[in-house]
C-alpha positions in Angstrom: -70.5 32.7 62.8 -68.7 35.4 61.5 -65.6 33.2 63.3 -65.8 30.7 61.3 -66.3 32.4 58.4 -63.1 33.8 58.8 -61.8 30.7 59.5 -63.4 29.4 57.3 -62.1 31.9 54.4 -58.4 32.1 56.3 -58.6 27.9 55.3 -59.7 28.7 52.4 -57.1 31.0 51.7 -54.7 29.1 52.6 -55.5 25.9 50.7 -55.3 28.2 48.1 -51.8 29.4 48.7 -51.1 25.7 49.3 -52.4 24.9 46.1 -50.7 27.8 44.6 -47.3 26.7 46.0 -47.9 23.1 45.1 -48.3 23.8 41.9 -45.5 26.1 41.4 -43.4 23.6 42.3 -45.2 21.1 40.5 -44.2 23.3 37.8 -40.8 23.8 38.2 -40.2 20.4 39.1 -42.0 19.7 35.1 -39.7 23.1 33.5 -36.9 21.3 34.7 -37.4 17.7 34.1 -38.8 19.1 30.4 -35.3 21.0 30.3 -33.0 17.7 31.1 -35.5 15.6 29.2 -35.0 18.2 26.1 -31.0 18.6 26.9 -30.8 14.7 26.8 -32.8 14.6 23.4 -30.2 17.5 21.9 -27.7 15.6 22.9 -29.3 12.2 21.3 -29.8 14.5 18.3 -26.2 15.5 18.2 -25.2 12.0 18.5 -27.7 10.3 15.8 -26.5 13.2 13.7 -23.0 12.7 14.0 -23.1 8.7 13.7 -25.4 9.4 10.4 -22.6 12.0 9.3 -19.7 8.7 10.2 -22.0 6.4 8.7 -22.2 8.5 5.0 -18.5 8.5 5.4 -18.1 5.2 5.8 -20.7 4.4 3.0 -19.0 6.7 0.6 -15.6 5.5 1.3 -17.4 1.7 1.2 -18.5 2.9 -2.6 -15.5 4.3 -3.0 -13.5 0.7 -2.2 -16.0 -1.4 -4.4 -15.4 1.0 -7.2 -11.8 0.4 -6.8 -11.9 -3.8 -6.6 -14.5 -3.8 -9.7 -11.6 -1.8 -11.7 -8.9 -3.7 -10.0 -10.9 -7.0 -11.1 -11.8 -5.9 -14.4 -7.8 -4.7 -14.8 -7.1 -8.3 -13.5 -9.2 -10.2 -15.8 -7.5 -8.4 -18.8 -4.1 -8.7 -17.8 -4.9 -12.3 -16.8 -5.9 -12.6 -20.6 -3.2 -11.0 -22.3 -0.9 -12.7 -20.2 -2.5 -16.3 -21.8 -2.7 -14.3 -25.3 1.2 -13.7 -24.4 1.9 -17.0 -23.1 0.3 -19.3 -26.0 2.3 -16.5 -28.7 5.8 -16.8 -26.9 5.1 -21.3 -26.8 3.7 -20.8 -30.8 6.9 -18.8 -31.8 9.4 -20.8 -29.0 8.0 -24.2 -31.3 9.1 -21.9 -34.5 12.4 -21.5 -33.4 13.1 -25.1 -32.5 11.4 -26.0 -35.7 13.8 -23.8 -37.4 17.1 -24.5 -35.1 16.2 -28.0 -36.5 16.0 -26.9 -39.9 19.4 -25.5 -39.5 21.0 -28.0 -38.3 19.8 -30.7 -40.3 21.4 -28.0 -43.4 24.7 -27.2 -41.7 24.5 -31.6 -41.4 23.8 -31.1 -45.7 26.4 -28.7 -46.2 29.2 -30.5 -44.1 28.4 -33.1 -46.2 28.7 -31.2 -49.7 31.4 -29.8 -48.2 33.3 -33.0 -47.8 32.2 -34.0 -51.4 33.4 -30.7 -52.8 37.0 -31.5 -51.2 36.7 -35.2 -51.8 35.8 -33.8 -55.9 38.8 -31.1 -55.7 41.2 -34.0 -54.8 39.9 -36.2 -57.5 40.0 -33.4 -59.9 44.1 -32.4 -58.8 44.9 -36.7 -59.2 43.0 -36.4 -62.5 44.9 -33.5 -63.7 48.2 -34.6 -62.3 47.3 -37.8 -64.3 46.6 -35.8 -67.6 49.3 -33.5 -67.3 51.9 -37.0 -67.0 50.2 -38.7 -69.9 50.4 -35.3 -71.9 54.1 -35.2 -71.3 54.1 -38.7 -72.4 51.7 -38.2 -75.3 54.4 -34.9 -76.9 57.4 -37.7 -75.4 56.5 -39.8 -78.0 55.6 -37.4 -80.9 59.1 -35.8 -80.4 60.0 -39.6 -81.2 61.4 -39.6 -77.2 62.7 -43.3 -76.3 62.8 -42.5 -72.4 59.2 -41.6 -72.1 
């Protein structure tokens, strides 16, 4: 008996080592699956941080742009309105001056017109005094008791 007591305890001890070893590399087989299954999720880490970190970028510069078409807009919409505030002044004061290039012509018109009354009157005036001045000589012809007059 004592044989297979030992036997029995040399079995023993060895399922035991085999157990031991089986689960020391049981265990290092987990360590390192754990260490690539940890190194993978730094990594993942890494790259959700750094895509967050692109993605506030972009959503700042985004921000940024929308800022920048509001003012351009707003910018547009006024200059848009001055320009028509602009537009209906320059067609008001274009419909002055054509009122008043009328005006002016339809006076130089008047005073070409006066103008030839004024010479036609200065002409009358020079036959009239011509006239006056003949029948004046006439006139002191005959007081001076003149025949020839």
């Amino acid at each position: 008996m004592y044989f297979i007591k030992d036997k029995l305890t040399v079995k023993v001890f060895l399922l035991v080592v085999l157990l031991l070893v089986c689960m020391v590399s049981l265990l290092v087989v987990f360590s390192r699956n754990f260490e690539e299954i940890n190194t993978k999720y730094q990594q993942k880490v890494a790259e959700l941080n750094s895509t967050f970190e692109n993605l506030t970028g972009t959503q700042k510069q985004l921000n940024k742009t929308i800022t920048d078409l509001e003012l351009k807009n707003i910018k547009e919409a006024d200059l848009r309105d001055k320009y028509k505030t602009l537009k209906n002044e320059r067609d008001s004061l274009d419909a002055q001056v054509n009122k008043l290039n009328a005006d002016v012509a339809q006076r130089d018109k008047k005073i070409n017109s006066l103008t030839l009354k004024v010479d036609s009157l200065e002409e009358e005036i020079e036959d009239l005094e011509s006239k006056i001045t003949k029948l004046d000589k006439r006139i002191n012809c005959f007081k001076n008791g003149g025949t020839n007059c």
